[in-house]
N, C-alpha and C positions, 0 to 999 in steps of 0.2 A: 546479481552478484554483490552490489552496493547492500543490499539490504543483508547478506548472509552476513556480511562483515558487524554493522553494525548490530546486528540480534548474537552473534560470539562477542565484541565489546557488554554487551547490556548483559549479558550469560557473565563472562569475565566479573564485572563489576560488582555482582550479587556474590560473586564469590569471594570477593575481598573487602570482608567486613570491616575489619581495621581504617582500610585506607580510606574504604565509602564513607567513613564516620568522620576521618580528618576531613576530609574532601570537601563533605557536608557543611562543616562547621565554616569553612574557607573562602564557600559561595559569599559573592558578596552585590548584593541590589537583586537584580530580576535574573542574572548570568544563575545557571545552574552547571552542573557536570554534564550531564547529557549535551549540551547546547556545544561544554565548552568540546567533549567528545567532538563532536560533530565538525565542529570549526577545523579542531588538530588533524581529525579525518580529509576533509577537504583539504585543505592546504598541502597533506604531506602523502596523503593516496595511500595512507596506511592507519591501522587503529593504533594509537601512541601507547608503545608498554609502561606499566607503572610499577617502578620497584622500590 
């Protein structure tokens, strides 16, 4: 179940180029999106919408 959630987040992500590109740039040391994904995921038992 965990894992369907995050491969529809990584599916989502690839779809919003825009944002992947700010996002990209925003990373900051060794923290990536994926990671930060993952963190927002744990803590709130949902994949965090981005608008």
């Amino acid at each position: 179940m965990h894992c369907t959630k995050i491969v529809r987040a990584m599916v989502l992500m690839n779809n919003l180029w825009p944002a992947r590109h700010i996002a990209r740039q925003a990373v900051d040391g060794h923290e990536s999106l994926i990671s930060l994904m993952f963190f927002l995921s744990s803590e709130t038992g949902t994949v965090p919408a981005v608008k």
